[in-house]
C-alpha positions as CSV (number, residue, x, y, z in Angstrom):
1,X,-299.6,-48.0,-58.6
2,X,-295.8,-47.7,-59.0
3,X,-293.8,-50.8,-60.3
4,X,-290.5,-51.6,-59.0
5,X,-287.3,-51.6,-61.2
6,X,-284.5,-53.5,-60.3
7,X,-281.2,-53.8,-61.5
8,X,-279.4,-57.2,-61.2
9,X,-275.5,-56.9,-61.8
10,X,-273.8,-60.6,-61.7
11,X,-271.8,-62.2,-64.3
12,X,-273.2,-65.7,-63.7
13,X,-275.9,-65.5,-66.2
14,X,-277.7,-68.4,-64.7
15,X,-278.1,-66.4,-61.2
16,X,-279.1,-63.4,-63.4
17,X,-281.5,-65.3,-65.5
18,X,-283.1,-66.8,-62.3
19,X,-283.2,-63.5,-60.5
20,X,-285.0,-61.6,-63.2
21,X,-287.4,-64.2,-63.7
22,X,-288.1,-64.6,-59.5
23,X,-288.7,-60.9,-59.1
24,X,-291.0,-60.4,-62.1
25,X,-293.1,-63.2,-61.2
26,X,-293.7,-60.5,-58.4
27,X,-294.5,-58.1,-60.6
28,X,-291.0,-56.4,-60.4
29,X,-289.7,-54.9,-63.5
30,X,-286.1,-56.4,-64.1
31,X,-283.2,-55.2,-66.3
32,X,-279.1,-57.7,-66.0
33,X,-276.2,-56.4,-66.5
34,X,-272.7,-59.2,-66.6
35,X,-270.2,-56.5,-65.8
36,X,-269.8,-52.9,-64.2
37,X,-269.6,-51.7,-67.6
38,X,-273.3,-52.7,-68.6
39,X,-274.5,-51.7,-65.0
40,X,-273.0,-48.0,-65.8
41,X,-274.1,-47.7,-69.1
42,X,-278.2,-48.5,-67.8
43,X,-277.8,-46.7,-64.5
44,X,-277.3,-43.6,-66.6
45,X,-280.0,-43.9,-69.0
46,X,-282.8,-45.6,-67.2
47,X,-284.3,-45.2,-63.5
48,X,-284.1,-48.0,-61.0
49,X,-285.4,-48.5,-57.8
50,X,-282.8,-50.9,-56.4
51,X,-280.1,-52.3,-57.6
52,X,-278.4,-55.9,-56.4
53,X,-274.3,-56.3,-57.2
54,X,-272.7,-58.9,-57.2
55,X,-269.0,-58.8,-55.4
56,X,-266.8,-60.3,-57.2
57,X,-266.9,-60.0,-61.1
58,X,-264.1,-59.8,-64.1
59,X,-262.9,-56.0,-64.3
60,X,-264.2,-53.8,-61.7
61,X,-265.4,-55.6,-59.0
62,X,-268.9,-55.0,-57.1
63,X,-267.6,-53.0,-54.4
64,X,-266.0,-50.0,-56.5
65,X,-269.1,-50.5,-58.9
66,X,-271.0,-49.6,-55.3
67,X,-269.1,-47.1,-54.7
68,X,-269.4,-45.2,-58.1
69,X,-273.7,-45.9,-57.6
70,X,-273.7,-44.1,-54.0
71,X,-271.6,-41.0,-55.9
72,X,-274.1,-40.6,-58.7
73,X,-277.4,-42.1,-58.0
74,X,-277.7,-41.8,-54.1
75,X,-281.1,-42.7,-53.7
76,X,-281.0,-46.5,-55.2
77,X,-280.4,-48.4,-52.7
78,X,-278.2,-51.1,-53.6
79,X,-277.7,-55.1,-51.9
80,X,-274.8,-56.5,-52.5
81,X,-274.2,-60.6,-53.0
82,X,-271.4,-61.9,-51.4
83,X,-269.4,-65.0,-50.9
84,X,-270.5,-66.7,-47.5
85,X,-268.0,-66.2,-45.4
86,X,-265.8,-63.3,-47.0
87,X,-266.3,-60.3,-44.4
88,X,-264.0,-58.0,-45.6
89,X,-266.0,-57.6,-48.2
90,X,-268.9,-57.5,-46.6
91,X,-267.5,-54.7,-44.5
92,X,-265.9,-53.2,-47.5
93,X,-269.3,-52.9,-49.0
94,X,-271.1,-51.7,-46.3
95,X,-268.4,-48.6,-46.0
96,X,-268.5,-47.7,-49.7
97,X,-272.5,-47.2,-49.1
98,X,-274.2,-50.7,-49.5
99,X,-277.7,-50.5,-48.1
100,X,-277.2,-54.9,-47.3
101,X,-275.7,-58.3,-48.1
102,X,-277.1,-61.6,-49.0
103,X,-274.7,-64.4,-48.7
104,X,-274.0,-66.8,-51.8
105,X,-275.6,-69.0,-51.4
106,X,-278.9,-67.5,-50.9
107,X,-282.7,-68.0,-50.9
108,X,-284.3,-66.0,-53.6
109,X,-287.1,-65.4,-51.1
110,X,-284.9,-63.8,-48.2
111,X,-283.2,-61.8,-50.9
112,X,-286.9,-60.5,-51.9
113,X,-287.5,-59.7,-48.6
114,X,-284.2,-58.2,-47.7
115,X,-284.8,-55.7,-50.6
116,X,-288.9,-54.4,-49.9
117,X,-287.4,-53.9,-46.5
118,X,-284.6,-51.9,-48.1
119,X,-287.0,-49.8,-50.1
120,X,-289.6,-49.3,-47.3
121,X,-286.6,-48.2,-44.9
122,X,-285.7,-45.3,-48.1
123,X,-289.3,-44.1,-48.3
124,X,-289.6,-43.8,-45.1
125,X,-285.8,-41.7,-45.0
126,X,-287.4,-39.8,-48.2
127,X,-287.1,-36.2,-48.0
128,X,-285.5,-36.4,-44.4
129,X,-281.6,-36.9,-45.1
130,X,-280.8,-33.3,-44.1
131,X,-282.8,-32.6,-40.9
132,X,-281.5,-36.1,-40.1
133,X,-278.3,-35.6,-37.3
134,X,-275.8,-38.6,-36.8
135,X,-277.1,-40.9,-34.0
136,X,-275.3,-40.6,-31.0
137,X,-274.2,-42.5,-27.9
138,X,-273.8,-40.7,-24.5
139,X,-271.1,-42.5,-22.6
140,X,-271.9,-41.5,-19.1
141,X,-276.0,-42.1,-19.5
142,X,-275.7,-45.1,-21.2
143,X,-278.1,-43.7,-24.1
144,X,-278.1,-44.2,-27.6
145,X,-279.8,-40.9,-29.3
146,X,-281.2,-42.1,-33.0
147,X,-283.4,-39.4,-34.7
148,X,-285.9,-38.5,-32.1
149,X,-286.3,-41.3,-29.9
150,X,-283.7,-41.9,-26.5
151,X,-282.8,-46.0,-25.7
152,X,-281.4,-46.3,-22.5
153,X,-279.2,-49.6,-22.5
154,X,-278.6,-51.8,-19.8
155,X,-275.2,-52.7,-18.1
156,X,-274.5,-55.6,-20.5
157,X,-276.1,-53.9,-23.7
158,X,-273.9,-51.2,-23.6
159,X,-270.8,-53.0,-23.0
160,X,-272.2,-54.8,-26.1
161,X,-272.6,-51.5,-28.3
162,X,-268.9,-50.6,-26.5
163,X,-267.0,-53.6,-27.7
164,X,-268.6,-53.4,-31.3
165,X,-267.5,-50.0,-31.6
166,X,-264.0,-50.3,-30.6
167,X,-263.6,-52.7,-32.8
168,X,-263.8,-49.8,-35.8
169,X,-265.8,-51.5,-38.2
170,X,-264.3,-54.9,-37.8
171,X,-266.5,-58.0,-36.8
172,X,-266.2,-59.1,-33.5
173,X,-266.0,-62.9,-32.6
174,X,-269.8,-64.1,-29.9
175,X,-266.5,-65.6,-27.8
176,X,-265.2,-62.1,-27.6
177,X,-268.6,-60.7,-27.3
178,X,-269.8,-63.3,-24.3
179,X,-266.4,-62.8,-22.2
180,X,-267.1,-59.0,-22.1
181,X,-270.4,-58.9,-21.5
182,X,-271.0,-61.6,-19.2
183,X,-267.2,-61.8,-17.6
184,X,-267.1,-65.8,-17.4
185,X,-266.3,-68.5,-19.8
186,X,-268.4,-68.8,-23.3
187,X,-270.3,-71.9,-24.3
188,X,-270.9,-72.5,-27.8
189,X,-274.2,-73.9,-26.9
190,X,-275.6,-70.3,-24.8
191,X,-277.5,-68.2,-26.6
192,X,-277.3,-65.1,-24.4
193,X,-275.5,-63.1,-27.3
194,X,-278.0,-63.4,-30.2
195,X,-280.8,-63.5,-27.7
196,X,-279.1,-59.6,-26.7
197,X,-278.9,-58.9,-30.2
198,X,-282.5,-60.0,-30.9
199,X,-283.6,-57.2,-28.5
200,X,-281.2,-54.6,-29.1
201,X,-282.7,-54.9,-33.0
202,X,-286.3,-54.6,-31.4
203,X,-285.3,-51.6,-29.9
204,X,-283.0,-49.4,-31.4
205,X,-283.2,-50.5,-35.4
206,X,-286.2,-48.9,-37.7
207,X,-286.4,-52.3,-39.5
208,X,-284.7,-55.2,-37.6
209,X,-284.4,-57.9,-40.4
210,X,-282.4,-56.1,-42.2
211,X,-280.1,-53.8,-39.5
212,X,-278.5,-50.7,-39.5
213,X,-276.3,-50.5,-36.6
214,X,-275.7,-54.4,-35.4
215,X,-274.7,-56.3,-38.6
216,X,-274.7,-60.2,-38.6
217,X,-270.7,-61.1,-40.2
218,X,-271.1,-65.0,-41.3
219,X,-269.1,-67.0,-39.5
220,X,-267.2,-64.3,-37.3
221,X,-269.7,-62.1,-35.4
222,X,-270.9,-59.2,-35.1
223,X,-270.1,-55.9,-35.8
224,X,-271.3,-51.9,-36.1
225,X,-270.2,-49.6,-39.3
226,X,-266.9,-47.5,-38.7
227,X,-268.4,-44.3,-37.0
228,X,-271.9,-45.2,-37.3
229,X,-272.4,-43.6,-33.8
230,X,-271.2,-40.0,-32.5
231,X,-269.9,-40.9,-28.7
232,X,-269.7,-38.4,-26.2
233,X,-269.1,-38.5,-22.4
């Protein structure tokens, strides 16, 4: 049976320490790196199955050390860790090609999680990437096209998936979100926008904890990926 390799890139070497030791004790093979530097120099010489980045480091930061992974080394999937409420990083990452984010701070467990579901999600894509077209959204059916499957949305899902995707990549606010869909005032207390979200994940996303298309912004939203969908009327 295969072992997992992973690649943890963070210049706190108490979170790197900790990380390697977590994901071994799982029987996950684990090489550190405290810079972008390091992370290139292994990256080019050894073979990893995923590799976790740290956002904000001295030098090149996580996000252009992202960036440079998704040119050369395409099929590791990488997770990036960011600070808890920054999403224009988040969203920065997730443009430059990051497969997810865990929050700082985090649970070693959901971050464990976060990344088998990662990995499942690529073997499953393995071999597929060019017979697989850009999801689309037909405007005047109200259906969201992803691989081979239709998803006919509601009245209020699709002036969810609307909203999020006017919005160009930018996380939009649950009191933005609520008044659209649902046309009256927002209480913080109602539920009715995660509870849409909950479903829409159920239905639409191959692996709902860790999304695709509806992405979970900290403290501001929601939001979809800059032309994630192909909309036509």
């Amino acid at each position: 049976m295969k072992t997992d390799k992973y690649l943890i890139v963070d210049d706190d070497e108490v979170i790197r320490d900790s990380l390697v030791a977590y994901f071994e004790k799982y029987g996950i093979d684990c090489d550190s790196a405290a810079n972008a530097a390091e992370a290139r120099e292994l990256l080019s010489s050894q073979r990893y199955d995923l590799a976790t980045v740290d956002v904000v480091m001295p030098g090149e930061s996580g996000i252009e050390l992202t960036k440079w992974i998704k040119s050369e080394f395409s099929h590791i999937p990488v997770i990036l860790l960011t600070a808890l409420d920054d999403a224009i990083d988040t969203v920065a990452g997730l443009e430059v090609g990051a497969d997810d984010y865990v929050s700082k701070p985090f649970d070693f467990r959901v971050l464990l999680a976060r990344a088998k579901a990662v990995l499942r999600r690529y073997e499953g894509d393995a071999g597929l990437e060019s017979v697989v077209e850009k999801p689309v959204l037909q405007i005047k059916n109200r259906l969201l096209q992803i691989g081979d499957a239709d998803y006919r949305l509601n009245a209020s899902e699709f002036v969810f998936v609307e909203t999020l995707l006017a919005a160009d990549g930018e996380p939009v606010s649950r009191q933005v979100l609520f008044g659209q869909v649902f046309e009256r005032d927002w209480n913080p207390e109602d539920r009715a926008i995660d509870n849409m979200v909950a479903r829409l994940r159920q239905k639409i996303e191959s692996a709902p904890e860790t999304p695709t298309y509806i992405i979970t912004v900290r403290h501001k939203g929601y939001m979809m990926p800059q032309g994630i969908f192909e909309v036509v009327n």
